[in-house]
C-alpha positions as CSV (number, residue, x, y, z in Angstrom):
1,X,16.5,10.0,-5.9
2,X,12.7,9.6,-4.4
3,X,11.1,6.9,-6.6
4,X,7.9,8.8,-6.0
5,X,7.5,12.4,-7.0
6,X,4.8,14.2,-5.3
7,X,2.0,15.8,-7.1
8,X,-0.1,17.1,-4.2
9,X,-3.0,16.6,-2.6
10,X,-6.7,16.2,-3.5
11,X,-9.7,16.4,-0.4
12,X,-6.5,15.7,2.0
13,X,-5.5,12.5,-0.1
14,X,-1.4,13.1,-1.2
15,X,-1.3,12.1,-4.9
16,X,2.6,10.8,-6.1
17,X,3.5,9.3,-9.4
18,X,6.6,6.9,-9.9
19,X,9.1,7.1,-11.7
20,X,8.2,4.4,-14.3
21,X,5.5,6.5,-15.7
22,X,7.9,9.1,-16.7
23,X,9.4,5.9,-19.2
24,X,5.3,4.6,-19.6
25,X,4.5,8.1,-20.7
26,X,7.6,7.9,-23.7
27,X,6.9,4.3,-24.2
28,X,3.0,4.6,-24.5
29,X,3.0,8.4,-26.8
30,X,5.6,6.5,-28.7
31,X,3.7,3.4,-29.6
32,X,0.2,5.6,-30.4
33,X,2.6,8.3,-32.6
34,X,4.9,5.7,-34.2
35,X,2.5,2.7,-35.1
36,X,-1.4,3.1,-34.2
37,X,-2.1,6.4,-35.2
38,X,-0.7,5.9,-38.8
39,X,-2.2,2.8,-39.2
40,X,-5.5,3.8,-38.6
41,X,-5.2,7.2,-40.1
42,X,-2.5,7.5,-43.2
43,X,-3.6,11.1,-43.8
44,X,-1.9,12.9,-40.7
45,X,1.0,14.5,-40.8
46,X,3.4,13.8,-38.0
47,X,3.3,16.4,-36.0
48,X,-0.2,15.4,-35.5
49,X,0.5,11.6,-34.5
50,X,2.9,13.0,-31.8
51,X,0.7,15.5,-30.6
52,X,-2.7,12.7,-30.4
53,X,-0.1,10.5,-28.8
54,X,0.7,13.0,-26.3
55,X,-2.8,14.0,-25.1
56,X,-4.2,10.8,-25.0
57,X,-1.3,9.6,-22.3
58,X,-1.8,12.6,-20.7
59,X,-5.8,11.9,-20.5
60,X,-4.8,8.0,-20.0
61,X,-2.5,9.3,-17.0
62,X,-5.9,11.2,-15.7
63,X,-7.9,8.6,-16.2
64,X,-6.5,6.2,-14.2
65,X,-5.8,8.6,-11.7
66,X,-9.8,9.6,-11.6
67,X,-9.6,5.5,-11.6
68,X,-7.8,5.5,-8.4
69,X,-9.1,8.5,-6.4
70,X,-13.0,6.7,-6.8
71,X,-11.8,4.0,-4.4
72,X,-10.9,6.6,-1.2
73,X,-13.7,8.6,-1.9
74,X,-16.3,5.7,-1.5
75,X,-13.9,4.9,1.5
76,X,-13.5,8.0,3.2
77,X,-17.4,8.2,3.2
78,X,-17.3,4.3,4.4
79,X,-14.9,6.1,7.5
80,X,-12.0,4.7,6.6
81,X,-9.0,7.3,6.3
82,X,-7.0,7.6,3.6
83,X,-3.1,8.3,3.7
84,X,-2.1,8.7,-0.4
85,X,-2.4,7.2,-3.9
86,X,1.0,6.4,-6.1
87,X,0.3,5.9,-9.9
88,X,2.4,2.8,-11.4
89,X,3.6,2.3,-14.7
90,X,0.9,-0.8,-14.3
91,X,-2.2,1.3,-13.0
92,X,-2.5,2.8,-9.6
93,X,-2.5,2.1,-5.3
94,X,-4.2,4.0,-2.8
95,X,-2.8,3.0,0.6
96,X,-5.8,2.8,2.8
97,X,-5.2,3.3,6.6
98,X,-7.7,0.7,7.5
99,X,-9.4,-2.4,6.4
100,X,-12.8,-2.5,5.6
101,X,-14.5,-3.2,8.2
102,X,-17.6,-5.6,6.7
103,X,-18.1,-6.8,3.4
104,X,-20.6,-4.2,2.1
105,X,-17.9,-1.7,2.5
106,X,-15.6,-3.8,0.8
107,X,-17.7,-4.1,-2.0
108,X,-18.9,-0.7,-2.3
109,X,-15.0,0.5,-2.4
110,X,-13.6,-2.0,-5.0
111,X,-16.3,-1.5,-7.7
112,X,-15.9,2.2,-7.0
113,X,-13.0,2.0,-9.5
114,X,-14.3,0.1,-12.6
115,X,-17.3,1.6,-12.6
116,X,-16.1,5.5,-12.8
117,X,-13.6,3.7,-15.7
118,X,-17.3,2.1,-17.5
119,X,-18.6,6.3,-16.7
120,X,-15.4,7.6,-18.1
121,X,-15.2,5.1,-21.5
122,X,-19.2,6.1,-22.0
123,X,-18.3,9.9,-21.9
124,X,-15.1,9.2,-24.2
125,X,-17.1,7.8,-26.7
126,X,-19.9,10.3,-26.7
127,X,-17.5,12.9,-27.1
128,X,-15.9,10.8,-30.3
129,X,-19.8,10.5,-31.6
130,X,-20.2,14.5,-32.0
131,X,-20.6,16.0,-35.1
132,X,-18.1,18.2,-36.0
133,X,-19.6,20.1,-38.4
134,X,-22.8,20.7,-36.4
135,X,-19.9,21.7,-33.6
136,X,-18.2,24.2,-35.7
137,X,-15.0,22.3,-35.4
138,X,-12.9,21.1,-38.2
139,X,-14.7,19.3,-41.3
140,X,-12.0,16.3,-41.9
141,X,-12.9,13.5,-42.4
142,X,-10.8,11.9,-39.1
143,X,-10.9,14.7,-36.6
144,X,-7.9,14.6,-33.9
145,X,-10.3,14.9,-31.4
146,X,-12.9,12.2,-32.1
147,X,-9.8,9.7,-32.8
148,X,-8.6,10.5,-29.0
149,X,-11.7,10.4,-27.4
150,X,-12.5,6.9,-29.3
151,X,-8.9,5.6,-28.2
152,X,-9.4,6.8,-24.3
153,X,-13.1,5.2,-24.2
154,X,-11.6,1.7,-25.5
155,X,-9.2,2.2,-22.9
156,X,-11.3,3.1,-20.4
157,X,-13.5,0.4,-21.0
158,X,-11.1,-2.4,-21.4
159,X,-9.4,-1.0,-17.5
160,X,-12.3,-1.7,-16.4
161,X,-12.8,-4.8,-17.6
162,X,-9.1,-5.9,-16.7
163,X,-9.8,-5.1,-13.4
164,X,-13.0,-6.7,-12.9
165,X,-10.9,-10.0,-13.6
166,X,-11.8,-12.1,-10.3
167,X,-8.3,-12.0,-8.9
168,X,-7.2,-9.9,-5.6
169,X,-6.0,-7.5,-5.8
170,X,-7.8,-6.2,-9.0
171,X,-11.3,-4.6,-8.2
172,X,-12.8,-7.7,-9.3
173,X,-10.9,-9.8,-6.6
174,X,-12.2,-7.6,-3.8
175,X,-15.6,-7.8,-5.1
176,X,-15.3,-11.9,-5.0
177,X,-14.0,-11.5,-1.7
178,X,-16.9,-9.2,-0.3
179,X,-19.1,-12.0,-1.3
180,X,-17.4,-14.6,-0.1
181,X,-16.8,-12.6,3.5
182,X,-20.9,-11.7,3.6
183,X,-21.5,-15.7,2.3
184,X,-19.7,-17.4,5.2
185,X,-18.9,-14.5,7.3
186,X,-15.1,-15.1,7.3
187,X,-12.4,-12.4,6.3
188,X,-10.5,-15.2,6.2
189,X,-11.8,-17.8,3.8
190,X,-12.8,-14.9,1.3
191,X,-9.0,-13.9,1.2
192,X,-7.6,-16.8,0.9
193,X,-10.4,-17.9,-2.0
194,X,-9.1,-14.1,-4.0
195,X,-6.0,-14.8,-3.1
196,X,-5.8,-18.0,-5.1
197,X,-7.8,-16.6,-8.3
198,X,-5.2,-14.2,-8.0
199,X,-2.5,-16.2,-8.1
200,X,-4.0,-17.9,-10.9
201,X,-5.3,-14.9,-12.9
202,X,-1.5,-13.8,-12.6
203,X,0.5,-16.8,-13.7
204,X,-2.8,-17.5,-16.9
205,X,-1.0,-13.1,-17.5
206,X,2.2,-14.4,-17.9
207,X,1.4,-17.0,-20.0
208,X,-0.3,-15.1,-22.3
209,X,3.2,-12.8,-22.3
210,X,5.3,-15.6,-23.1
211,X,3.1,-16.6,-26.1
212,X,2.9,-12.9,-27.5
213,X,6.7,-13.0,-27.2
214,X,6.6,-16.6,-28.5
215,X,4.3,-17.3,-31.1
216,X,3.3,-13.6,-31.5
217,X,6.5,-12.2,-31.6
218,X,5.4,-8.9,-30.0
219,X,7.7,-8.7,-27.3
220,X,6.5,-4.9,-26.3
221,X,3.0,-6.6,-25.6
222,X,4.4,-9.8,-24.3
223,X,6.6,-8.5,-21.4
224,X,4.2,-5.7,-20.6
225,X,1.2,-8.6,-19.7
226,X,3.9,-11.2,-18.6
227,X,4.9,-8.2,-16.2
228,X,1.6,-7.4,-15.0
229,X,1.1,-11.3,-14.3
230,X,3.9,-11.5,-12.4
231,X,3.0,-8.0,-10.4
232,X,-0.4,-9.9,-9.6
233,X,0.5,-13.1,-8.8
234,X,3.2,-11.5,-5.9
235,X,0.8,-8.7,-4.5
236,X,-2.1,-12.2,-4.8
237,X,0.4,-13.9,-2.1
238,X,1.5,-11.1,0.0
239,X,-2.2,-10.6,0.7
240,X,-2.7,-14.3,1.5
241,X,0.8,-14.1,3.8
242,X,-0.7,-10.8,5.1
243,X,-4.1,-12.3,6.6
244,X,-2.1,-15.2,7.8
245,X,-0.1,-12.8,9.9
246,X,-3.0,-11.0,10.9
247,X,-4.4,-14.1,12.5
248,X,-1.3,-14.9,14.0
249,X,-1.1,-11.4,15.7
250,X,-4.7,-11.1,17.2
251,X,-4.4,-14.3,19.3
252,X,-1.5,-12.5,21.2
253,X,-2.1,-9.4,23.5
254,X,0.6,-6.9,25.0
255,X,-0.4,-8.4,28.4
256,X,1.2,-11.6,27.5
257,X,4.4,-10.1,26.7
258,X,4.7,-7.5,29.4
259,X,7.8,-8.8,31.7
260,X,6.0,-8.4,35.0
261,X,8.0,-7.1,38.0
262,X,10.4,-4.9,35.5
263,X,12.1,-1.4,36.7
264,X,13.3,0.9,34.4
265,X,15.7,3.9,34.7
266,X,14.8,7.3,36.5
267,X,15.4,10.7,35.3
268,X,18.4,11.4,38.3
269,X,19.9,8.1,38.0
270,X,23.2,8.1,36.4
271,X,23.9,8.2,32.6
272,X,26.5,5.8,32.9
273,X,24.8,3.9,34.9
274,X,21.1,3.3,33.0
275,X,23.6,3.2,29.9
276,X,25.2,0.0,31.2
277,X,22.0,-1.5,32.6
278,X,19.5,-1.3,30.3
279,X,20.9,-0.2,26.6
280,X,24.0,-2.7,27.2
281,X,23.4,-5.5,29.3
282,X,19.7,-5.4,27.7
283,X,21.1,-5.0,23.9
284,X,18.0,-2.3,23.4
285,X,18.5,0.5,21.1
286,X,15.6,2.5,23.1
287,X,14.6,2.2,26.9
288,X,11.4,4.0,28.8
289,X,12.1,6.7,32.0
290,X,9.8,6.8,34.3
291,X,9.0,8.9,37.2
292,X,6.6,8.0,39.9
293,X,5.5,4.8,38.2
294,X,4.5,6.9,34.9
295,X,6.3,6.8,31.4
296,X,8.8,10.3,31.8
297,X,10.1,10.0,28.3
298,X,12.9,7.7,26.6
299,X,16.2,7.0,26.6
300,X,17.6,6.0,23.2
301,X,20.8,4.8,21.7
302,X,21.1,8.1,19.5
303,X,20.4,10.5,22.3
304,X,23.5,8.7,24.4
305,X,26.1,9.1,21.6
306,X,25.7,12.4,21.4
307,X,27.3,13.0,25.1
308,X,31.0,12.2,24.5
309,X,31.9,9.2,27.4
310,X,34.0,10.9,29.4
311,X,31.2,12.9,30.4
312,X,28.2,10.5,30.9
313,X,29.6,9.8,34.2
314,X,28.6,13.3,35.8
315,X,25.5,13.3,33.8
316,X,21.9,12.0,34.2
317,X,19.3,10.3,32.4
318,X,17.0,13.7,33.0
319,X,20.0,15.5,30.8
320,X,19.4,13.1,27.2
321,X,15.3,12.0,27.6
322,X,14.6,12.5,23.6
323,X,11.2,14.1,22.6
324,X,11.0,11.1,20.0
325,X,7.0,10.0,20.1
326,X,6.0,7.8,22.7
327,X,3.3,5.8,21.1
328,X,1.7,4.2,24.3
329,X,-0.3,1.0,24.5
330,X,-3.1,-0.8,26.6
331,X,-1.9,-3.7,28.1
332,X,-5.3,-5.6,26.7
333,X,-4.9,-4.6,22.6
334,X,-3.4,-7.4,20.7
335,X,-0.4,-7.9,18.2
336,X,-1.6,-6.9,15.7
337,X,-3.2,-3.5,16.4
338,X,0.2,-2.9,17.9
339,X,2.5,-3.7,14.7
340,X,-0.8,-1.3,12.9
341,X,0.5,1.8,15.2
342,X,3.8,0.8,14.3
343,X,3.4,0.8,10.2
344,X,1.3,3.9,10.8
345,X,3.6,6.0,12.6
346,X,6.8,4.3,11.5
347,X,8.0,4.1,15.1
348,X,9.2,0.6,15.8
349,X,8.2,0.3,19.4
350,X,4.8,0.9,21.5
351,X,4.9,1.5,25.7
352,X,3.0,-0.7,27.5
353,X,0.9,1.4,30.5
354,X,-1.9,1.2,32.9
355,X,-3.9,3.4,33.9
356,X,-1.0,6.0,33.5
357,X,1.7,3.5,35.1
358,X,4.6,1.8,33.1
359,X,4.4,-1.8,32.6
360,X,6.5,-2.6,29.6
361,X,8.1,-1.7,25.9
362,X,7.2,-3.8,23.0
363,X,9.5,-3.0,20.2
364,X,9.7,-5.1,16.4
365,X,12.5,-7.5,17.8
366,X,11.0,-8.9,21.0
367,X,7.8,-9.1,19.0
368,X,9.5,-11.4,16.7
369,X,11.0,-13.2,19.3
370,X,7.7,-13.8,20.9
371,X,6.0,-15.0,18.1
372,X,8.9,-17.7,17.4
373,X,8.5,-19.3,20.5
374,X,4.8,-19.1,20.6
375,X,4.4,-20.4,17.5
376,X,7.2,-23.6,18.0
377,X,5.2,-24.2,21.6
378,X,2.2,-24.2,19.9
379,X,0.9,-21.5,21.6
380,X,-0.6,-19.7,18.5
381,X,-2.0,-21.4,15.3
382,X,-2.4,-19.0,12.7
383,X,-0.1,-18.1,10.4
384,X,3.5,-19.2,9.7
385,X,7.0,-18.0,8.9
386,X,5.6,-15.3,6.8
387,X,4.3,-14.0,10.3
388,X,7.3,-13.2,12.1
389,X,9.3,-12.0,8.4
390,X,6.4,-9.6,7.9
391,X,7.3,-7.9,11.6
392,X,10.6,-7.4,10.6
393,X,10.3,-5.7,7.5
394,X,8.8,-2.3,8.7
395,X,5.8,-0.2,7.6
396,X,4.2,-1.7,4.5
397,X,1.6,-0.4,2.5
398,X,-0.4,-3.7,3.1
399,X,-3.8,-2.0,2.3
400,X,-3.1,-1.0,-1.0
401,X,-5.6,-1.4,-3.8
402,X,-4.3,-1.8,-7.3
């Protein structure tokens, strides 16, 4: 089972919820129906607490989806493209292609979010404030209406104070951090100064938790902010780890690890031949062809096991080149926009050309590899383990903004 279920999309943006908001929707209704609703207002009956409980997750759930979709707006119009957004059990992420590129954008996209949560709370309450009577509605003295639109403006209002905390990656970290960036003009200073409210913004969260659950003893209330702590406090040090390998990455270019004087197969040779030379001598899952000095295609691990061995002998490379995309790079762009193309199109490998001839492949292992040894030689000094483990992990959604 997908633990994203896919809404849609909205301007070209693919919306998705997870799966914990199908238990947030029970566990929120539930708590409004069952304990705040007839609290506040004995008179109901309970088909009414049920049904206020209802629409006001359902208009919470919008909300924060309004919330989220802000943030790519202001960035799409900033120029940076925008893949999807996933709502959370704890709020939302829109996985932006791109960084921002200076710190105005930065700071224009992160308080994007609060303040259409301040809008939405101020339209809420005005709503609550009508007069019924004067609206031909319904004369009682608590109208179902008012009470929800009351509830979603406090909600609204205190989402977007939460995330004004000044801790990345709430909205309020990545305002700090546009400061910080446009104060000393380092991306890298201003993360690692977010990065560490953050962290601290998350573990003073699940302290809070354990003294709900403690001293409190609401353990509903405790876990939920001892959870969202915790969910802070990691995303806070991924970031930092994320930067880190960012660093690491630009000091190296695909010139430096382009094996110079290297031939690769040719679309007559032999199967069994370029089988035994490059995919198991080599150890490589994926090798390029090339004819006349230019990349012809690819011959891959997959495409080879499909011919049964007795065959491969009277066979050629030309007879299993796969039509598998063939993300090509310049030999001067560095690490780290190469692992980018990699995330992006989920292909683990980039060919290395010139001017239209083949120099090299550069796929996640040698990459790894590379770094290692740079990194033990001192030839790089950015970054760290974290570096190298982030390679190996695949695409990541390393742009998101909670």
């Amino acid at each position: 089972m997908r633990p994203t279920v896919r809404l849609g999309r909205i301007a070209g943006i693919e919306i998705g919820v997870h799966i914990t908001w199908l238990g947030a929707f029970f566990v929120i209704t539930w708590s409004l129906a069952g304990a705040l609703y007839p609290a506040t207002f004995p008179e109901w009956n309970p088909v009414t607490y049920w049904a206020a409980g209802a629409v006001t997750t359902l208009l919470l759930f919008a909300s924060v989806l309004v919330h989220e979709l802000a943030h790519p707006f202001v960035a799409l119009g900033r120029g940076l493209p925008v893949d999807s957004i996933t709502l959370f059990i704890f709020g939302g992420v829109s996985n932006l292609r791109a960084d921002a590129r200076k710190a105005s954008d930065e700071l224009l996209i992160a308080a994007a979010g609060p303040a259409t949560s301040m809008v939405l709370a101020v339209l809420f309450w005005s709503v609550s404030t009508l007069d019924a009577e004067g609206l031909g509605l319904t004369a009682e003295r608590n109208p179902v209406w008012a009470a929800v639109a009351l509830r979603l403006a406090v909600i609204n209002a205190l989402v977007a104070a939460f995330n004004m905390l000044p801790g990345f990656p709430l909205d309020g970290g990545r305002v700090l951090r546009s400061g910080v960036w446009a104060a000393t003009g380092s991306l890298v200073k201003a993360t690692n100064v977010a990065t560490a409210l953050g962290q601290l913004c998350g573990w003073a969260l699940m302290a809070l938790g354990v003294y709900y659950i403690v001293w409190l003893d609401s353990i509903f209330g405790g876990v939920w902010i001892a959870a969202t702590g915790w969910l802070i406090s990691a995303a806070a040090a991924g970031a930092r780890q994320e930067m880190a390998a960012l660093q690491m990455f630009r000091q190296v270019r695909a010139s430096d690890m382009v094996r110079a004087g290297r031939r690769w197969p040719t679309p007559w040779l032999p199967l069994d031949h370029a089988i035994s030379r490059w995919l198991i001598t080599e150890g490589a899952r994926v090798a390029p062809v090339e004819d006349g000095g230019a990349p012809a295609g690819l011959l891959t691990m997959d495409a080879v096991k499909e011919v049964p061995p007795r065959v491969r002998p009277f066979r050629c490379v030309a007879d299993v080149l796969t039509a598998e995309p063939m993300p090509i790079a310049s030999p001067e762009d560095d690490l780290a926009g190469i692992v980018d193309d990699m995330d992006r199109t989920n292909v683990p490998y980039v060919i290395v050309a010139e001017e239209g001839h083949l120099l090299d492949i550069i796929d996640r292992s040698r990459a790894v590899t590379y770094l290692k040894q740079a990194r033990e030689l001192g030839l790089v000094v950015e970054g760290g383990e974290e570096a190298t483990s982030r390679l190996g992990t695949g695409p990541q959604a390393e742009r998101n903004r909670v």
